[in-house]
NUZA-506358 format. One record per residue (C-alpha): residue number from 1; residue in one letter; x, y, z. Coordinates in Angstrom, 1 decimal, padded with zeros to 4 digits, always signed. Layout:
<rs>
r seq NUM type A u X v Y w Z
...
</rs>
This chain:
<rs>
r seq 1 type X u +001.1 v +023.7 w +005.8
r seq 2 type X u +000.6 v +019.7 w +005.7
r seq 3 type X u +004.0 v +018.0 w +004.1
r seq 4 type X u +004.7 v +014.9 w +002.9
r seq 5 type X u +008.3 v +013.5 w +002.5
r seq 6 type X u +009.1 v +010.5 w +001.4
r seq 7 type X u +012.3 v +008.9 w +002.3
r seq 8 type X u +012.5 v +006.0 w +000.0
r seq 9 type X u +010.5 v +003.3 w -000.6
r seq 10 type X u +011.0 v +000.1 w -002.1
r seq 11 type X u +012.2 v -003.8 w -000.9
r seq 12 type X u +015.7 v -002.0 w +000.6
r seq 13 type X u +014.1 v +000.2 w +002.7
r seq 14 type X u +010.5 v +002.4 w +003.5
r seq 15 type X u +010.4 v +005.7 w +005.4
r seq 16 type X u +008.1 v +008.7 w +005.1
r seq 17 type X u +007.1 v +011.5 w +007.1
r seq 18 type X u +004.3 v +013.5 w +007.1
r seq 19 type X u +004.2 v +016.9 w +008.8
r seq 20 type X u +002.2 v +019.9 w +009.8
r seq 21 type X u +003.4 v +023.1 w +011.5
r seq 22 type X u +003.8 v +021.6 w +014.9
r seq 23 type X u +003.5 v +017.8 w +014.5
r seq 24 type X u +005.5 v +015.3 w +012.9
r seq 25 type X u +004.7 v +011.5 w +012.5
r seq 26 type X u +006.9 v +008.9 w +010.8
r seq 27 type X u +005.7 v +006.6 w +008.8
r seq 28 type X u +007.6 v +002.7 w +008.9
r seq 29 type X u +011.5 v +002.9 w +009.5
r seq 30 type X u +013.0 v +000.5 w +007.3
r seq 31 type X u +016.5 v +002.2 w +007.0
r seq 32 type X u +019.1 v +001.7 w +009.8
r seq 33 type X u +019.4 v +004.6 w +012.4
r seq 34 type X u +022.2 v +006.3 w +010.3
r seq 35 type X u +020.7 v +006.4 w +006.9
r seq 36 type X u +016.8 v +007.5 w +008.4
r seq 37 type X u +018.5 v +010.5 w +010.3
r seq 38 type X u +020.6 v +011.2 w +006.8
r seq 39 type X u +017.6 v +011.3 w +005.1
r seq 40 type X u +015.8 v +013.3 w +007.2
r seq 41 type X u +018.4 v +016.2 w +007.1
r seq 42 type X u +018.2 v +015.5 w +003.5
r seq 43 type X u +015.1 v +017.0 w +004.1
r seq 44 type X u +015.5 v +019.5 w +006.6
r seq 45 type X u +014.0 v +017.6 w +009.3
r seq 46 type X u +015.1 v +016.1 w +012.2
r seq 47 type X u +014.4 v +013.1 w +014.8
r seq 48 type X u +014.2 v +015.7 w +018.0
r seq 49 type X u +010.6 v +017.1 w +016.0
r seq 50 type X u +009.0 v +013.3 w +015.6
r seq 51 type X u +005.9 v +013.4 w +018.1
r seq 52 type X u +005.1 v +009.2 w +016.5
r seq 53 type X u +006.6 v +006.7 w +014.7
r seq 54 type X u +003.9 v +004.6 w +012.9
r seq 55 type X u +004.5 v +001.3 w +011.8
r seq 56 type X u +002.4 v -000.7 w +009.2
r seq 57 type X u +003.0 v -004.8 w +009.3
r seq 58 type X u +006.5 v -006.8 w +010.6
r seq 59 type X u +008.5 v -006.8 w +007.7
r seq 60 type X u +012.0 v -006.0 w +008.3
r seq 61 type X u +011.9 v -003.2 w +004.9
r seq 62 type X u +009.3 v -001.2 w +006.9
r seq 63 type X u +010.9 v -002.4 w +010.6
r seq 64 type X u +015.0 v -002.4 w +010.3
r seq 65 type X u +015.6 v +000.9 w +012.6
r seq 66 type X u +012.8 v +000.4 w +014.7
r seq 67 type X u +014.8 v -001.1 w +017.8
r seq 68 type X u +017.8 v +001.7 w +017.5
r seq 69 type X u +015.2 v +004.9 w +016.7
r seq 70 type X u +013.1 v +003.9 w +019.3
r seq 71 type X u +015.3 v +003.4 w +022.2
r seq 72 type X u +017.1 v +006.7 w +021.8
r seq 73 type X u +014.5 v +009.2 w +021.0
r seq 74 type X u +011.5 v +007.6 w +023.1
r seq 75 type X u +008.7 v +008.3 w +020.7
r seq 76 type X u +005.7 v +006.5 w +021.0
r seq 77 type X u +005.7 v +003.6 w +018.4
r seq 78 type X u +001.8 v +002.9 w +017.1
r seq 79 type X u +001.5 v -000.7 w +016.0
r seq 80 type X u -001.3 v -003.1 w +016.6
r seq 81 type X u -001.0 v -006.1 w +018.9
r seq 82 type X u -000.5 v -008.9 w +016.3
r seq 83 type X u +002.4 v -006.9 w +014.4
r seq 84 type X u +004.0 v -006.8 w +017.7
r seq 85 type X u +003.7 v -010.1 w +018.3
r seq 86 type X u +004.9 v -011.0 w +015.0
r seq 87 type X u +008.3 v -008.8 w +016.0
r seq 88 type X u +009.0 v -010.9 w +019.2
r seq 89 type X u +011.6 v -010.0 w +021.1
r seq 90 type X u +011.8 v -006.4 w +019.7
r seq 91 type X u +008.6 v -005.8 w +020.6
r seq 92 type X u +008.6 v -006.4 w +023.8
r seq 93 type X u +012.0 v -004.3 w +024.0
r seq 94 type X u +010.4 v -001.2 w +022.6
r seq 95 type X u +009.9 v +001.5 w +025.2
r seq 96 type X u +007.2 v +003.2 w +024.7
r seq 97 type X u +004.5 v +001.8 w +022.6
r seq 98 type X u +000.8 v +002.8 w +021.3
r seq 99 type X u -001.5 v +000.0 w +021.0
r seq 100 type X u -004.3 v +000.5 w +018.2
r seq 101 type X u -006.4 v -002.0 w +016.4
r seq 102 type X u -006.7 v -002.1 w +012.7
r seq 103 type X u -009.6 v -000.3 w +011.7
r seq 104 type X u -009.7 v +002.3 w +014.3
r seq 105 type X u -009.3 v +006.1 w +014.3
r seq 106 type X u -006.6 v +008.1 w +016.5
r seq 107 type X u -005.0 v +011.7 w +016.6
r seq 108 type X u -001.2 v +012.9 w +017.2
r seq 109 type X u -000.8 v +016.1 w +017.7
r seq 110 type X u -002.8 v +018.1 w +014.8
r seq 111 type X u -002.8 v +015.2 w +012.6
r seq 112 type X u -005.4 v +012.5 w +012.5
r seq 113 type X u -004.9 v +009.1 w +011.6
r seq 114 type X u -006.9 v +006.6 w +009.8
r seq 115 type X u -006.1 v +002.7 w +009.7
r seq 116 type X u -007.4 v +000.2 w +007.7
r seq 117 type X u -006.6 v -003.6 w +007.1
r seq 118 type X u -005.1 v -004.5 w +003.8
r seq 119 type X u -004.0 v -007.8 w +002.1
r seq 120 type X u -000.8 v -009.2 w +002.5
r seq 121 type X u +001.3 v -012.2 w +003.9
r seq 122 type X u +002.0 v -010.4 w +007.4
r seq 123 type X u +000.4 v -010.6 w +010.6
r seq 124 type X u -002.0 v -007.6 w +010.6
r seq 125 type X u -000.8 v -005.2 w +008.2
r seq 126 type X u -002.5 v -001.9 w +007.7
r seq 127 type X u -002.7 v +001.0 w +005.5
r seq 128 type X u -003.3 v +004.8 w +007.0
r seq 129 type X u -004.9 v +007.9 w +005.7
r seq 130 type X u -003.6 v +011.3 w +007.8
r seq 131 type X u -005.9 v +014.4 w +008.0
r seq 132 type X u -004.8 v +017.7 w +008.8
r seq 133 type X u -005.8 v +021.3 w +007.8
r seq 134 type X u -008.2 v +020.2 w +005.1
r seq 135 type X u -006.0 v +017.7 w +003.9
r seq 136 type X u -006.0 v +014.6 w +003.4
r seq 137 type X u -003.3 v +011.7 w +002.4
r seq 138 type X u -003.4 v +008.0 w +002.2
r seq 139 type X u -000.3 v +005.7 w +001.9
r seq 140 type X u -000.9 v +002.2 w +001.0
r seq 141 type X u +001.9 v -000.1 w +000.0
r seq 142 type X u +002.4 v -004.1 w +000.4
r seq 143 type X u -001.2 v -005.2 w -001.0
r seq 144 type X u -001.6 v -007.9 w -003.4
r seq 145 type X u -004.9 v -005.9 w -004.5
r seq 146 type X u -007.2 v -003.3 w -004.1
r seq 147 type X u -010.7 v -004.3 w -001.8
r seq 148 type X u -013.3 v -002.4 w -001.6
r seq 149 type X u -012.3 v -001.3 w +002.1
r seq 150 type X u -008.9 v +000.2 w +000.6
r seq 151 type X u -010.7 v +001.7 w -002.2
r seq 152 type X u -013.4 v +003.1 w +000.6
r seq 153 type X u -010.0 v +004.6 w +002.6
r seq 154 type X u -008.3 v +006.7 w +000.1
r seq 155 type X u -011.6 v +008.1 w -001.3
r seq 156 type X u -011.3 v +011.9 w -000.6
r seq 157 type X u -007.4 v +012.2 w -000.5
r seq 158 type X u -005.8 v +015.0 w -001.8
r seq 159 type X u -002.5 v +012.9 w -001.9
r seq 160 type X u -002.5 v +009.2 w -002.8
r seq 161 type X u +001.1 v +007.7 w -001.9
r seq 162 type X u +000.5 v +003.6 w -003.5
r seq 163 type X u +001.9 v +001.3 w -004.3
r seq 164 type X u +002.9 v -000.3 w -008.4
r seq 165 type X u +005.7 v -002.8 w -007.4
r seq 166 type X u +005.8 v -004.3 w -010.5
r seq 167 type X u +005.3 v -005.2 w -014.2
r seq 168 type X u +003.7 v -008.1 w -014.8
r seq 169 type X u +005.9 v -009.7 w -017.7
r seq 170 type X u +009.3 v -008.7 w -016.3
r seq 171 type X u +008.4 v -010.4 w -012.8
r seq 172 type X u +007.2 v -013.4 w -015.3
r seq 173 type X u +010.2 v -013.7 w -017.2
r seq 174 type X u +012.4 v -012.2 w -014.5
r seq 175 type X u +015.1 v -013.8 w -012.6
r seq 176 type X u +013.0 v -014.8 w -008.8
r seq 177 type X u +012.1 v -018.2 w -008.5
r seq 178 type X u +008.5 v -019.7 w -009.2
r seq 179 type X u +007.6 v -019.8 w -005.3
r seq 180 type X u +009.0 v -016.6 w -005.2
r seq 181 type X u +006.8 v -015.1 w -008.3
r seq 182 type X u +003.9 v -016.7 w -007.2
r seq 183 type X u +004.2 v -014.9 w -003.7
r seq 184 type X u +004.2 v -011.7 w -005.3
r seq 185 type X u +001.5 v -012.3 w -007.7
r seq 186 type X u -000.5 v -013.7 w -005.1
r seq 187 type X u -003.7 v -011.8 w -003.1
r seq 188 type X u -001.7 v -011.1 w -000.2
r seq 189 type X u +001.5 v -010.3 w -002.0
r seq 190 type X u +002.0 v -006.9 w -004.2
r seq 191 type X u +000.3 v -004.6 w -006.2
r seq 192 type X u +001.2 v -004.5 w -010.3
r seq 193 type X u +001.4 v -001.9 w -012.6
r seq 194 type X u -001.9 v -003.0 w -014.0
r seq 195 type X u -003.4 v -003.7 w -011.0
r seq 196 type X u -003.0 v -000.1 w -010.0
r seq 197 type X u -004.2 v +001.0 w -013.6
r seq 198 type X u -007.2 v -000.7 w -012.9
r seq 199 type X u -008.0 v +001.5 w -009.8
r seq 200 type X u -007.0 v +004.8 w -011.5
r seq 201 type X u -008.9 v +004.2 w -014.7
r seq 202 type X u -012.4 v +002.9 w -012.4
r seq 203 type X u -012.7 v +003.9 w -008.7
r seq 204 type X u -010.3 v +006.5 w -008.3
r seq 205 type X u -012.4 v +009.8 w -007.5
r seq 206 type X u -009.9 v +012.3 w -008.8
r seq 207 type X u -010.1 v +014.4 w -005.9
r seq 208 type X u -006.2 v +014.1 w -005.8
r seq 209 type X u -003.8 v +016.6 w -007.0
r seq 210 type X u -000.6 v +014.4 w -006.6
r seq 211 type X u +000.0 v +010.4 w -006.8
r seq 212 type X u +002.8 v +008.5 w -006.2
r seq 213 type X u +004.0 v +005.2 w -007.3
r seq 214 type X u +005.6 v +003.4 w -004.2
r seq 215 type X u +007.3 v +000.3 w -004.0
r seq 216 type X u +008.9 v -000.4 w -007.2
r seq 217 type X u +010.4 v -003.8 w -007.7
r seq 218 type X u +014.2 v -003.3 w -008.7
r seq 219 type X u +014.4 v -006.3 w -010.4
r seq 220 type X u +010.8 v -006.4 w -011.8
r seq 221 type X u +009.9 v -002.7 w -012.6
r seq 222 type X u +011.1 v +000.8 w -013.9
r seq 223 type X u +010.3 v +003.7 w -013.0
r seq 224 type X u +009.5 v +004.5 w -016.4
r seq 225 type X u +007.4 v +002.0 w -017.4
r seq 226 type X u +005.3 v +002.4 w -014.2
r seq 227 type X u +004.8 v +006.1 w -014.7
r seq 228 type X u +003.6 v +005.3 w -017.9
r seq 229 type X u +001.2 v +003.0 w -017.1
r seq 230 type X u -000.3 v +005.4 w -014.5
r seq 231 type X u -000.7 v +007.9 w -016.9
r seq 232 type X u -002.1 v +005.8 w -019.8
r seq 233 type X u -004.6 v +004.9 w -016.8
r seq 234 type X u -005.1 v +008.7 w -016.3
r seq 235 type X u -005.3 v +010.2 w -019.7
r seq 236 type X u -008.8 v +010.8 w -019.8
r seq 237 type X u -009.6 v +012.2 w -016.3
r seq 238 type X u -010.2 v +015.8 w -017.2
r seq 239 type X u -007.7 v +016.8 w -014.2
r seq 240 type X u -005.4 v +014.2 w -013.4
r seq 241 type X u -002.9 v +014.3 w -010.4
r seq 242 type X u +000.7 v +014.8 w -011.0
r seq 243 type X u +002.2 v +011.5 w -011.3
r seq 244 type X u +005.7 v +010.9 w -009.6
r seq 245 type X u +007.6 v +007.9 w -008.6
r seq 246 type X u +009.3 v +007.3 w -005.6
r seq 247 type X u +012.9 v +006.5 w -005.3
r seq 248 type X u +014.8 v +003.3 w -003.1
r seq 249 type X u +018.3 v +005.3 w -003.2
r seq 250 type X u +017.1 v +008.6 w -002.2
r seq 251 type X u +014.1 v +010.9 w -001.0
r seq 252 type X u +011.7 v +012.7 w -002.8
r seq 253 type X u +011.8 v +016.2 w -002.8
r seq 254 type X u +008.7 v +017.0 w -000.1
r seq 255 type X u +005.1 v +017.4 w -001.6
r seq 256 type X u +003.7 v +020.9 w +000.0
r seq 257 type X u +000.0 v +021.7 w +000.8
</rs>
């Protein structure tokens, strides 16, 4: 069994946790102590089982109970040099921590872990891929768009967890302000609805049986116009995934391999 729950994702707050029989790695923490351990019994899990916590770039929605988790339950925290730079004195705090460059393979437990460098306005941010029992997932989020290394990464995946933070006329017309809007539409910013269409309607293999849209912008999305847009993107794959969308308020009820 290889299971993949996802927390919540979005600007308030990412969290997921992937899991096999006897290993169970945790995937950014950007939810206080209190909430991450409520959302984890949400899902019958439980902190005691976590073996890793991994964490993908500095940014306090993927970082915010880092410091706290860390501290009391001692798991090993994999992050790569730069990232804990960029998290100063909390990185130097963190007990137990598992160096790995961007780019390189490593194994917890039964699951093995893939990272790869993606583009976006943090120190080193990374995207991972977890193998395990045949399986394969990928969870990318935080990209302003898709290189070929990223496309190279999730090629195989039975599970693609990415992101489509936002629509591009409602961030447009939307309430941020123009430095703010150009940040987001930037390279190194987030990906679009569109932006993900494009992947899904060219370079997507369909080797996966589920995909999930991550990262929705609450001010600049729905989840309905997203999901549409994915499957619009999808309609003429001859077997396309199941398409859900991941929720900020609430996890997702667990995808089971």
């Amino acid at each position: 069994m290889v299971r993949i729950s996802i927390l919540g994702s979005g600007s308030g707050g990412n969290c997921t946790l992937i899991s096999t029989a006897s290993t169970r790695v945790l995937v950014d923490v950007g939810f206080s102590r209190r909430e991450t351990l409520k959302r984890l019994a949400g899902v019958g899990e439980s902190m005691d089982a976590v073996d890793a916590i991994l964490i993908s770039h500095e940014h306090s929605d993927h970082i915010n109970g880092l410091p706290r988790l860390a501290a009391h339950w001692r798991s090993p925290v994999f992050l790569n040099a730069r990232t804990r730079l960029a998290l100063g004195p909390m990185g130097e705090e963190l007990p137990c921590v598992e160096p790995f460059a961007a780019g390189q393979t490593f194994t917890v437990g039964e699951i093995t872990i893939g990272s790869f460098t993606i583009p976006h306005d943090a120190a080193d941010p990374v995207g991972f891929t977890f193998q395990a029992e045949g399986i394969k997932i990928a969870l990318v989020t935080d990209l302003g768009y898709m290189p070929e290394n990223v496309r190279d990464a999730v090629r195989g995946a039975h599970c693609l967890i990415l992101e489509s933070n936002h629509d591009l006329e409602m961030l447009k017309l939307g309430p941020y302000p123009w430095s703010l809007k150009q940040r987001v539409l930037s390279r190194v910013g987030h990906l679009s609805n569109d932006g993900l269409a494009e992947f899904l309607q060219g370079d997507f293999d369909g080797t996966a049986a589920h995909l999930v849209l991550a990262h929705l912008s609450e001010n600049n999305n729905l989840p309905e116009v997203a999901l549409l847009s994915a499957q619009q993107a999808l309609a003429r794959r001859p077997r396309p995934p199941q398409v859900q969308v991941a929720a900020q308020d609430r996890p997702m009820t667990p995808i089971v391999f």
